[in-house]
Structures are given as C-alpha cells and as structure tokens.
C-alpha angles and dihedrals in degrees: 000000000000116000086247106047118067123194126190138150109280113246109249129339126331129203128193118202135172131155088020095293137108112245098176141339118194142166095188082067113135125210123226119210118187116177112287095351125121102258114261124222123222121205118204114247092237096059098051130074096251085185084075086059129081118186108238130199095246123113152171146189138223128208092212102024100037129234109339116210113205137218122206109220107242115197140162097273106021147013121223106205107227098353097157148027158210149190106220095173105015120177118270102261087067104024080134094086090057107133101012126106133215132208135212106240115224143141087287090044132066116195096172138152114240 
C-alpha cells in the first residue's frame, strides 16, 4: 500500500441510497483513507443493485490507485451523471479495493452507517 492511502474493513453496515431507493447495503464495505482526505467507502460489487448503474465514458487516473471507470446512478425519477466509481485494475498497493465501488456523497446521494 502507499505510505499515504489506508484501507481497512469499515466498522458496521453500510447503505448506499439515491433517488429513494436502496442501492446496497454491506457489512463486508471497506473504507479508504488517503492522506487528508475525508475517508471513502467501497461497497462490494456483490452487495449493491448493479441494474441502477450504467457504465459511463468518464474516467480518471490516479497516480497512486490507477485509472478509475464511473457509473452514473439511473433511477425512476432522475439520473445522476458519474455518480459513482471503481477501480477495475487498481495498482498493487491497493489491489484490496478490487472489485468494490465508491459514491460521491451529495444531496442526491446517501453513503451512511446503520
């Protein structure tokens, strides 16, 4: 892991809601620390409705995480436009987070502990 970025199992369970509806819930989430940041929650792939995501053609890349892929949230009464991230190859040193994906959390997006 790189001296600046901290991973480690997020305490409890974890939901994630926009448009009133549930995307995920999970208490397998991870929590992601890079230095000053605000910590970032991942959500396992496997405890979130994929259906509400739609791959998009933004990206970034991250000198210490790799190149990210987005996924704009769709649900019955809006769309939020890259709402939401992953890291499908990230670089070794966080090769944890494989898998997982993370939200922004906003006024249309709800990242909270149970």
């Amino acid at each position: 892991m790189t001296d600046h970025i901290r991973i480690r199992d997020a305490d409890g369970t974890w939901v994630i809601r926009a448009g009133g509806a549930v995307l995920g819930e999970s208490d397998r989430a991870l929590e992601l620390t890079e230095g000053d940041y605000a910590p970032v929650i991942y959500f396992p792939r496997e405890d979130i409705a994929m259906a509400f995501l739609e791959p998009t053609d933004h990206s970034s890349t991250c000198p210490h995480k790799g190149a990210a892929s987005y996924f704009s949230i769709v649900t019955k009464s809006t769309v939020l436009e890259n709402a939401a991230w992953s890291y499908e190859n990230p670089k070794d040193g966080v090769a944890t987070i494989k898998g997982y994906v993370a939200f922004y959390a906003t006024p249309q997006v709800a990242v909270e502990a149970l």
